[in-house]
C-alpha positions, -999 to 999 in steps of 0.1 A, spaced: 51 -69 -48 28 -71 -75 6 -105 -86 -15 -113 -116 -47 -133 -99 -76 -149 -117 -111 -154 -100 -131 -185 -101 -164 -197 -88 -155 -228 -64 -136 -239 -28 -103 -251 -38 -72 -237 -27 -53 -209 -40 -32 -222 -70 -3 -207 -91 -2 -218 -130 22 -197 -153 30 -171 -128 -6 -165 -120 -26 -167 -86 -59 -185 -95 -82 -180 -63 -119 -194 -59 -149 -181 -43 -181 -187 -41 -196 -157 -29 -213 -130 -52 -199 -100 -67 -224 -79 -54 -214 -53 -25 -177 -59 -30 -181 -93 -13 -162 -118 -37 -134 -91 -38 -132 -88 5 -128 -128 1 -100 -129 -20 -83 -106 -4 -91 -127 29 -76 -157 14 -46 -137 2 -34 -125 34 -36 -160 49 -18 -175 15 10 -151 21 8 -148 60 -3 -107 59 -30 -88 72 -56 -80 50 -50 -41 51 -13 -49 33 -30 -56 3 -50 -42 -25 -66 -47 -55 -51 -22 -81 -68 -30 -114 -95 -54 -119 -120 -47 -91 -149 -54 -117 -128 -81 -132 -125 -119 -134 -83 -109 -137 -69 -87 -111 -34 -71 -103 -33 -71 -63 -6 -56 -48 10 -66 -14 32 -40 6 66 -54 12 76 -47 46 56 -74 61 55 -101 32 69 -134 46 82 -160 17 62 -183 5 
């Protein structure tokens, strides 16, 4: 399963507006570090472990496509 998600500076919880994940961070881009937290807060948004999902374009980005392997995706 596939999900558009936007990155923004901040603490709030994850969020979904039009079909899109918007997910805050505060830490910096710099060694991969804001990208490892949104993928942390991902897996505990959808109840997965963090190797089920990856970023697939937008690693560099503000706007990312992350994808999240089926077989142990639990509805949210």
């Amino acid at each position: 399963m596939r999900h558009r998600v936007l990155v923004r500076p901040g603490n709030d919880p994850i969020e979904e507006r039009n079909g899109i994940l918007i997910v805050h961070t505060q830490e910096k881009r710099k060694n991969n570090r804001a990208n490892m937290d949104v993928i942390k807060q991902l897996s505990r948004y959808y109840s997965v472990s963090q190797s089920r999902i990856r970023i697939v374009t937008g690693a560099t980005s503000q706007k990312k496509i992350i994808e999240i392997l089926e077989d142990s995706l639990s509805t949210k």
